[in-house]
Steps between C-alpha positions, in 0.01 A plus 500: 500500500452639836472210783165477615601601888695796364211619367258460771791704731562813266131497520501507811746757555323696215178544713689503863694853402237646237525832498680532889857612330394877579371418855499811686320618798160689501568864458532627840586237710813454784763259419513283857860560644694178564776340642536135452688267733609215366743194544541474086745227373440136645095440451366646180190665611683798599611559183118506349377713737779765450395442138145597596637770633660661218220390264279690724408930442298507827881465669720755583797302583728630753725302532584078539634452824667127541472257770667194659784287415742720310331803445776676274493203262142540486484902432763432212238252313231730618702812317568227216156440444386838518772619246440242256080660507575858472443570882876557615373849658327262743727518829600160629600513873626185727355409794651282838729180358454206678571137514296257225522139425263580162761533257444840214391305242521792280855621606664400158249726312573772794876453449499574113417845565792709638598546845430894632772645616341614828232226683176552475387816774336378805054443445388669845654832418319493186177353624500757767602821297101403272298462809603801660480656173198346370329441834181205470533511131765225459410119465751245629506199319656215674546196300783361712631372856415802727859594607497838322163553669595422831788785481312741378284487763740464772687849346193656571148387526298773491639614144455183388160513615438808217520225217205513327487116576712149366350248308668193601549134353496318784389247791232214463192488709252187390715342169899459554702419173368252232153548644326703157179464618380211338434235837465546812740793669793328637557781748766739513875524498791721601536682164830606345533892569319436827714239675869650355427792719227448759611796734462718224180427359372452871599869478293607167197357648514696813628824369184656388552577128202360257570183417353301198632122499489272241578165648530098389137460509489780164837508345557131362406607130706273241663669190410168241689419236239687264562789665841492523561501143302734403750737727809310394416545115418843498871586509501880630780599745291425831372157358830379384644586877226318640580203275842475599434584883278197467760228341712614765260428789506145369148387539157463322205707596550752699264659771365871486518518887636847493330620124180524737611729742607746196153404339284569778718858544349564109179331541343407862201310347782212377557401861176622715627548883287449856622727821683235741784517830777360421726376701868318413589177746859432551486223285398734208166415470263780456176465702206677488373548810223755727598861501485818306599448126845585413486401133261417198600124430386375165395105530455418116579668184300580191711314295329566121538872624873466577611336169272697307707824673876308492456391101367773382741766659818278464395423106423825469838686609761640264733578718858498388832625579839582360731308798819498431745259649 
């Protein structure tokens, strides 16, 4: 006999993908072009939002352009993870290496899949060749510490200025981490991709390009247990490398800081923003202050909206590759 719980979650995951297996777009409509930044390997939430990503036919995915730490090791799980969904055709470029203490949680999964024979190409060549070709039609999606950023805009600024805009996770303006608005705002904190490169995201905010930030205060949104295993059991290609990504990470529940930022790209009404000047303190912080805007800044999610968006596309997916190894 079928254990109560069991029941109550294929249920669940009955009426979560109903009939969404064929999702397509509306006849008609433009695919959004994207790039996505992202420091994938050490905290999980990268790997759900590139998940999001693929799950997702309003994308047209450029390319995955890695970040921080070792960015070779990085593109090769990025290339893994994209082979193992039917996506290889997906480019996969590296961005700047530098120095981390955060160790790549998910290098053992990375180093299963083989080694290219050339490195990874270089992202700003890349990233430069689709703005100049697809000038203020490209979204940036920047998920991780700013480095990448920060060099592209230092090559040249006023290409970089054609993006179309980037949709950032980052920064904290009222609620720092552990604050999920429940008492009183504790006020903010130097957050993660803010403070590992403050030059460079001092840089973003001044440069000019559209900006749409998703900070602390609307991107602590908890993947429960519940959840979780609805995603786990379903057993297709992208759920089982999420599975796996997420024993190697080591922890419990993970946070959808950076899911939000690829939600909000999809959906704006998940994470509603306010016009606001931004400005980043040496210390990292990132204080809104007088002054024209220089970026919508959303202060708290719609969080029925995003998991209602996240289930339903992730349980819905049947994406699968033939990776050989």
């Amino acid at each position: 006999m079928t254990h109560p719980i069991a029941a109550a979650l294929i249920t669940v995951l009955i009426l979560l993908t109903g009939r969404l297996s064929a999702q397509q777009l509306p006849a008609g409509a433009a695919r959004e072009k994207v790039i996505l930044d992202t420091d994938i390997g050490d905290d999980i939430d990268d790997a759900f939002a590139l998940a999001l990503v693929l799950s997702s036919p309003e994308f047209e995915l450029l390319a995955v352009t890695t970040a921080w730490g070792d960015t070779q090791l990085r593109a090769r799980l990025t290339q893994r993870l994209l082979c193992e969904t039917g996506m290889e055709k997906i480019p996969v470029f590296a961005g700047i290496s530098t120095h981390t203490n955060t160790p790549l949680d998910g290098a053992p999964w990375a180093k299963e899949f083989p080694r290219p024979a050339q490195p990874y190409p270089p992202a700003a060549d890349f990233v430069f060749d689709q703005i100049r070709r697809y000038p203020n039609q490209v979204t940036l999606v920047a998920i991780a510490p700013l480095t990448n950023v920060g060099a592209f805009i230092d090559r040249d600024p006023d290409i970089f200025r054609k993006l179309k805009r980037v949709v950032m996770m980052g920064g904290s303006i009222h609620r720092g981490y552990g604050d999920l608005g429940y008492m009183p705002d504790h006020g903010p904190d130097p957050e993660y991709n803010i403070k590992s490169d403050i030059r460079s995201a001092q840089k973003l905010f001044a440069s000019g390009v559209p900006i749409f930030m998703m900070p602390l205060d609307s991107t602590q949104l908890k993947l429960d247990e519940v959840k979780r295993q609805l995603i786990f059991q379903l057993g297709t290609p992208l759920t089982d490398a999420l599975a796996l990504l997420y024993h190697h990470w080591g922890q419990q529940t993970p946070t959808l800081f950076d899911p939000v930022a690829v939600a909000f790209t999809i959906k704006p009404e998940v994470c509603p923003t306010q016009p606001m000047h931004i400005e980043v303190d040496e210390n990292g912080y990132t204080r809104p202050g007088a002054g024209t805007a220089n970026a919508e800044v959303c202060l708290d999610s719609r969080s029925d909206v995003f998991f209602r968006l996240y289930m339903r596309r992730i349980l819905s997916q049947k994406l699968a590759g033939h990776c050989s190894r």
